[in-house]
C-alpha positions as a Python dict, from the first residue, in 0.01 Angstrom:
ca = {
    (1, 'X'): (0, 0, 0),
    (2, 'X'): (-324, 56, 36),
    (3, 'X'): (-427, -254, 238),
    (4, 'X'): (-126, -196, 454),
    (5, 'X'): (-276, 169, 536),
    (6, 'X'): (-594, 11, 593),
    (7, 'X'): (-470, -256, 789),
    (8, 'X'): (-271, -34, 991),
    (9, 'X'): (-554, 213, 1062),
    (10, 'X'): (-780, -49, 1178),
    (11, 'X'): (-505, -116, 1402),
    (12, 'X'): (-491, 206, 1540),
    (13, 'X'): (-882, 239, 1606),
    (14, 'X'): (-851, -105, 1809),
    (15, 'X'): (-589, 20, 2031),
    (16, 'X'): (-766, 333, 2047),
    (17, 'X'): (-1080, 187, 2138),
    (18, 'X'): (-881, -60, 2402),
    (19, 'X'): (-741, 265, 2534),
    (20, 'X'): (-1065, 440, 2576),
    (21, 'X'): (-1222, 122, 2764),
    (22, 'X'): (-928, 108, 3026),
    (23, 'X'): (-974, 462, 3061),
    (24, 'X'): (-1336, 433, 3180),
    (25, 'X'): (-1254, 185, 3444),
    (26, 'X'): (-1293, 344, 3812),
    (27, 'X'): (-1057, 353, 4083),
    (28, 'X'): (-1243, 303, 4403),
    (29, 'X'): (-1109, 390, 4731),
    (30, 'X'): (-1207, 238, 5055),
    (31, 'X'): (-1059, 222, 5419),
    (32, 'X'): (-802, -40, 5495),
    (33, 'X'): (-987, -141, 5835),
    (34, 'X'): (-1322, -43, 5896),
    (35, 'X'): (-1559, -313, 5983),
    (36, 'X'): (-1790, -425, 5888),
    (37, 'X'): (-1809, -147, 5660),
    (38, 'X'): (-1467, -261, 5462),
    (39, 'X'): (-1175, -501, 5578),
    (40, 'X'): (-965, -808, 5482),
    (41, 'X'): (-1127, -1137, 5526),
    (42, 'X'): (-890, -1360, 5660),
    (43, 'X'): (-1009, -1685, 5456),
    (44, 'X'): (-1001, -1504, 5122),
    (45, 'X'): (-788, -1222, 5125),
    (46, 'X'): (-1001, -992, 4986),
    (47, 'X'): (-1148, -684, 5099),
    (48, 'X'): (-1513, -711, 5190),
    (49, 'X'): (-1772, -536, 5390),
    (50, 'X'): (-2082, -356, 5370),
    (51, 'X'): (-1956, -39, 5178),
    (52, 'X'): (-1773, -245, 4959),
    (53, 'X'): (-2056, -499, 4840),
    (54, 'X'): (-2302, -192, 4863),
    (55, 'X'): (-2054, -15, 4548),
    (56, 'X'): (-2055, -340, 4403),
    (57, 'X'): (-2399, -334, 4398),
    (58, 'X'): (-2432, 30, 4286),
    (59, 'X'): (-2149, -31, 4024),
    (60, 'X'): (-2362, -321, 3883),
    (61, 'X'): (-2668, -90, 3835),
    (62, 'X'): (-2524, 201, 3669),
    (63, 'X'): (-2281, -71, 3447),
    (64, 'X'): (-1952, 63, 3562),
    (65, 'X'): (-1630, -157, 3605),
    (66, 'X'): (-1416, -17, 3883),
    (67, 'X'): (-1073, -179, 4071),
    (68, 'X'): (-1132, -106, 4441),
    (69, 'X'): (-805, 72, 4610),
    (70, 'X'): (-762, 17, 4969),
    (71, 'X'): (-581, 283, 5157),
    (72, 'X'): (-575, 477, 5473),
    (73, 'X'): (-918, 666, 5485),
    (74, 'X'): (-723, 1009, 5545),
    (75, 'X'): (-564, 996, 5191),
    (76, 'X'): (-929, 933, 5034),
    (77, 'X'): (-1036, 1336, 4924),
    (78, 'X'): (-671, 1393, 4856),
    (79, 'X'): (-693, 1127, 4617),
    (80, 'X'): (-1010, 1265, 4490),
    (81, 'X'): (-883, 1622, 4468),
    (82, 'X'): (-611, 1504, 4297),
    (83, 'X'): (-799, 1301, 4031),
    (84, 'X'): (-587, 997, 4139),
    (85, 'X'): (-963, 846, 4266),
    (86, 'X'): (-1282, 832, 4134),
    (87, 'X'): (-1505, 738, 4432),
    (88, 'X'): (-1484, 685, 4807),
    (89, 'X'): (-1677, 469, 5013),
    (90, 'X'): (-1571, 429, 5317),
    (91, 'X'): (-1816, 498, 5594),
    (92, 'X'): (-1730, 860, 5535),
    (93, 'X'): (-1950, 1121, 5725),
    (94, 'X'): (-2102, 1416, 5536),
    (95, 'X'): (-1984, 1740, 5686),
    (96, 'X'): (-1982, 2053, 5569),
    (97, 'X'): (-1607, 2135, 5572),
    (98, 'X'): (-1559, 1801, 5331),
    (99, 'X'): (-1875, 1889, 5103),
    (100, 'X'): (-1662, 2174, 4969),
    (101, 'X'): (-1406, 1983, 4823),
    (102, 'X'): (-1590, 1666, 4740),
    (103, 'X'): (-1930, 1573, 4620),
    (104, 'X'): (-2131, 1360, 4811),
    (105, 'X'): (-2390, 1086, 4751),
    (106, 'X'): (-2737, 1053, 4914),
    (107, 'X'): (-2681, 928, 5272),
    (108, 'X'): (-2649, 556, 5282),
    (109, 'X'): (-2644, 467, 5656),
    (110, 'X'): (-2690, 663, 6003),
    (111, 'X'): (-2433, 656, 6281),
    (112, 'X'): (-2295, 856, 6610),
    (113, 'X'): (-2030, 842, 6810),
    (114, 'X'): (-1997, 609, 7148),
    (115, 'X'): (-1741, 622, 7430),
    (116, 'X'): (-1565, 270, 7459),
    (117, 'X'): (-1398, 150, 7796),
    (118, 'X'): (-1251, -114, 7940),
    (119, 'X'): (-1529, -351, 8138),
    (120, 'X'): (-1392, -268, 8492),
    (121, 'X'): (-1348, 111, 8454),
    (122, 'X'): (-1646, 276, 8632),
    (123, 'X'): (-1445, 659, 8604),
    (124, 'X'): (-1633, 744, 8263),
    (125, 'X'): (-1945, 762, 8236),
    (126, 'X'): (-2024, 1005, 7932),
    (127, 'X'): (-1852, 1272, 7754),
    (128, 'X'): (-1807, 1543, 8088),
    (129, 'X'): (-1597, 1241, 8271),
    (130, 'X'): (-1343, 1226, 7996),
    (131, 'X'): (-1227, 1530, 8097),
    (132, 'X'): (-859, 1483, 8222),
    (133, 'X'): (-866, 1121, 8074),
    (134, 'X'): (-597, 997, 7790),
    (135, 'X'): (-892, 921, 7449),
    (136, 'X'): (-782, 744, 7180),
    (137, 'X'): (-957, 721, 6831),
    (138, 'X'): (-893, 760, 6442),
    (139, 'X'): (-669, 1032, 6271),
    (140, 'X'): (-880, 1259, 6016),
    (141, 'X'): (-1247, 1176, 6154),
    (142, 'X'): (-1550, 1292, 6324),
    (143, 'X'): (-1454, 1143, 6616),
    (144, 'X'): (-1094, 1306, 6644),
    (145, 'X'): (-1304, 1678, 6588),
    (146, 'X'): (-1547, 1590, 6896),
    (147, 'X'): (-1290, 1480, 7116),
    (148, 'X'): (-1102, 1815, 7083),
    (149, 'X'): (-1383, 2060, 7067),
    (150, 'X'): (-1566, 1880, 7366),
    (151, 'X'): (-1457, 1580, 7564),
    (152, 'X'): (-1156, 1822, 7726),
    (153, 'X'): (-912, 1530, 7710),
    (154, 'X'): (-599, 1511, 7875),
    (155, 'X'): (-452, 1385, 7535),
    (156, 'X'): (-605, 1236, 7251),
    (157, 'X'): (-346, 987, 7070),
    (158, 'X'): (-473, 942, 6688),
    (159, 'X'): (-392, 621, 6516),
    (160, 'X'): (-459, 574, 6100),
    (161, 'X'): (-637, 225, 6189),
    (162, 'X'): (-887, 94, 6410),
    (163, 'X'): (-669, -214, 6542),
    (164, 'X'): (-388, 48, 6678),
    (165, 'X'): (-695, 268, 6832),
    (166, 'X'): (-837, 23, 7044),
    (167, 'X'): (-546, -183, 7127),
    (168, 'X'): (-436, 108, 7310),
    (169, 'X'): (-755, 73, 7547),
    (170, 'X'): (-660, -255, 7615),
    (171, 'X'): (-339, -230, 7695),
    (172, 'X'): (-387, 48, 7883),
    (173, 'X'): (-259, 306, 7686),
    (174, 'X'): (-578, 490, 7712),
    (175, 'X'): (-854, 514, 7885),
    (176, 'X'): (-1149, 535, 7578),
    (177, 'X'): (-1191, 497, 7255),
    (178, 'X'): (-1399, 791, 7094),
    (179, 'X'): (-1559, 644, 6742),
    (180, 'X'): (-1844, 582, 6484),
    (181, 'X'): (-2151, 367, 6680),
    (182, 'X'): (-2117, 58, 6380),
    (183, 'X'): (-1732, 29, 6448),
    (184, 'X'): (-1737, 3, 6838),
    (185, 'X'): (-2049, -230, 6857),
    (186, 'X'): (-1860, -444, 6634),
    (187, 'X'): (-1520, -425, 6861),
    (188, 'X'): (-1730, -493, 7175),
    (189, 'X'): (-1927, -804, 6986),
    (190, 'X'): (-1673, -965, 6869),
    (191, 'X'): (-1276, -913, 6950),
    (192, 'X'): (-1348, -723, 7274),
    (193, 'X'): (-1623, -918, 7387),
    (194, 'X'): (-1616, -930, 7765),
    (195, 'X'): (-1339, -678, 7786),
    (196, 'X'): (-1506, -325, 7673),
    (197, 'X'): (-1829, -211, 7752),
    (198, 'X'): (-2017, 141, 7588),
    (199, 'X'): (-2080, 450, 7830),
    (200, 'X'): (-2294, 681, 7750),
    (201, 'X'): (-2527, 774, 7525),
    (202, 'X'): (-2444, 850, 7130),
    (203, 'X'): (-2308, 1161, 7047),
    (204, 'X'): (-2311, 1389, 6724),
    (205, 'X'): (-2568, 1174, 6500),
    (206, 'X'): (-2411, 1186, 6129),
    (207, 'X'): (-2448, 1003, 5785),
    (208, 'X'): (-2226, 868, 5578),
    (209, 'X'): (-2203, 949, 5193),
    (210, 'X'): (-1995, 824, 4860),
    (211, 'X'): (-1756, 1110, 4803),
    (212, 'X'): (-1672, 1190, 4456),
    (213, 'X'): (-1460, 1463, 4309),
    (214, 'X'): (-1634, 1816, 4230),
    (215, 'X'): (-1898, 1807, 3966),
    (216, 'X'): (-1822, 1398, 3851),
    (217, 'X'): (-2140, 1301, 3701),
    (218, 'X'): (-2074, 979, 3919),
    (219, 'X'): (-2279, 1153, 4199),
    (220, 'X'): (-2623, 1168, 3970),
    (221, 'X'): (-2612, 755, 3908),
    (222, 'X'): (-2508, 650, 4232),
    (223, 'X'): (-2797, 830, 4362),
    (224, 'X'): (-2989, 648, 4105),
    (225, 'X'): (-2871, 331, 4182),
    (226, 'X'): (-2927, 352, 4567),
    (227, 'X'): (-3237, 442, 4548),
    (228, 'X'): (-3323, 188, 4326),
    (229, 'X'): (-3169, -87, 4558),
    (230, 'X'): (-3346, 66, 4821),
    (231, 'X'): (-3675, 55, 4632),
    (232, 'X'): (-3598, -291, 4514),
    (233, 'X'): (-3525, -460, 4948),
    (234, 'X'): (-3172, -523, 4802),
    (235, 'X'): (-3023, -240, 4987),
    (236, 'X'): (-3227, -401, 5323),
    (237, 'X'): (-3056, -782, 5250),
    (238, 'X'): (-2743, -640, 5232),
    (239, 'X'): (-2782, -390, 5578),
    (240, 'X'): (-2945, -685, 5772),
    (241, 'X'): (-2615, -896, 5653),
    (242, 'X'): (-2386, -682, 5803),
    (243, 'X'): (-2557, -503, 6088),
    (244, 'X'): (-2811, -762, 6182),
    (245, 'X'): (-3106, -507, 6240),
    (246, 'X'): (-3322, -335, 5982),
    (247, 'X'): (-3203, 20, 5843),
    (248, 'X'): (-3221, 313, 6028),
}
């Protein structure tokens, strides 16, 4: 009897332990579509990006194992009020009205806004000439705040990905697309090239941060860990991968 109680505790401690390691795996939210800061590569079928290799990076350093969760970016400090997330990265701006329901990182990369329009329009010029125009950009972001408070659209149409936002400039839906600086000089370089130009100069300088949920002691490591990758060039490799210039 007795080796069958000891046999069964021992048992019990294994799944218990089992349990506890699960437990202490993260659930990492990033955006659907956001390059080159996170999106599907076509060849593999895997999410990839700057923000993602840059938390698998930081995840290495502070020893954390972590499924990443992509899903769209407004859902992100839900999740993370909720408790249903651990972290999101996904090129998430640090403002105020966000920073008192989530806890942000250290900034991790610089950004603006820039007006995008079709190559032939010569109507907008800046942010004044949009005035009266139909803007299109990103549901739950910076850019959907500046648009309303000071572009004095005609209507601004608000799309949960970045494919919707600026098909909708080229098919004429709109007239610009109002969004972050990395995004639309990606558009224009690569699937827009030749067909959208930027106007303007950039708007609203912002950085982006890892959100985590209120007091997670997650926020103290990742700091940690950035700066150490900073420190280290790795953070530098991994910018001039994706953005092809040295950090800003």
């Amino acid at each position: 009897m007795k080796r069958i109680l000891s046999l069964f505790l021992a048992a019990a401690l294994l799944v218990s332990f089992a349990g506890a390691a699960s437990a202490k795996k993260l659930i990492v939210a990033t955006d659907t579509n956001f390059p080159p800061f996170e999106f599907k590569d076509p060849a593999s079928g895997k999410h990839t990006g700057f923000d993602v290799e840059l938390w698998d990076a930081i995840a290495k350093k502070i020893g954390a194992e972590y499924d990443l969760q992509p899903m769209d970016f407004n859902g992100i400090i839900p999740g993370l009020q909720s408790g249903q997330i651990d972290v999101g990265i996904a090129g998430m701006t640090i403002k105020p009205e966000r920073a008192k329901v989530v806890d942000f990182s250290d900034p991790y990369y610089n950004a603006g806004l820039l007006i995008l329009v079709k190559s032939d329009n010569k109507d907008i010029t800046d942010v004044k000439s949009l005035a009266g125009k139909v803007v299109s950009t990103k549901l739950g972001t910076t850019s959907e705040d500046f648009v309303k408070k000071e572009a004095g659209a005609k209507d601004v149409k608000l799309f949960p990905n970045n494919d919707a936002m600026f098909m909708e400039l080229l098919s004429g839906g709109a007239d610009a697309v109002v969004f972050d600086s990395p995004v639309v000089s990606d558009f224009m370089r690569t699937a827009g090239k030749g067909q959208v130009k930027v106007v303007g100069p950039l708007y609203q300088g912002q950085s982006y941060g890892i959100a985590f949920p209120k007091g997670s002691g997650l926020k103290a490591k990742a700091d940690a860990a950035l700066k150490a990758l900073k420190d280290s060039g790795a953070y530098r490799t991994l910018y001039m991968k994706w953005f092809g210039t040295e950090p800003k």
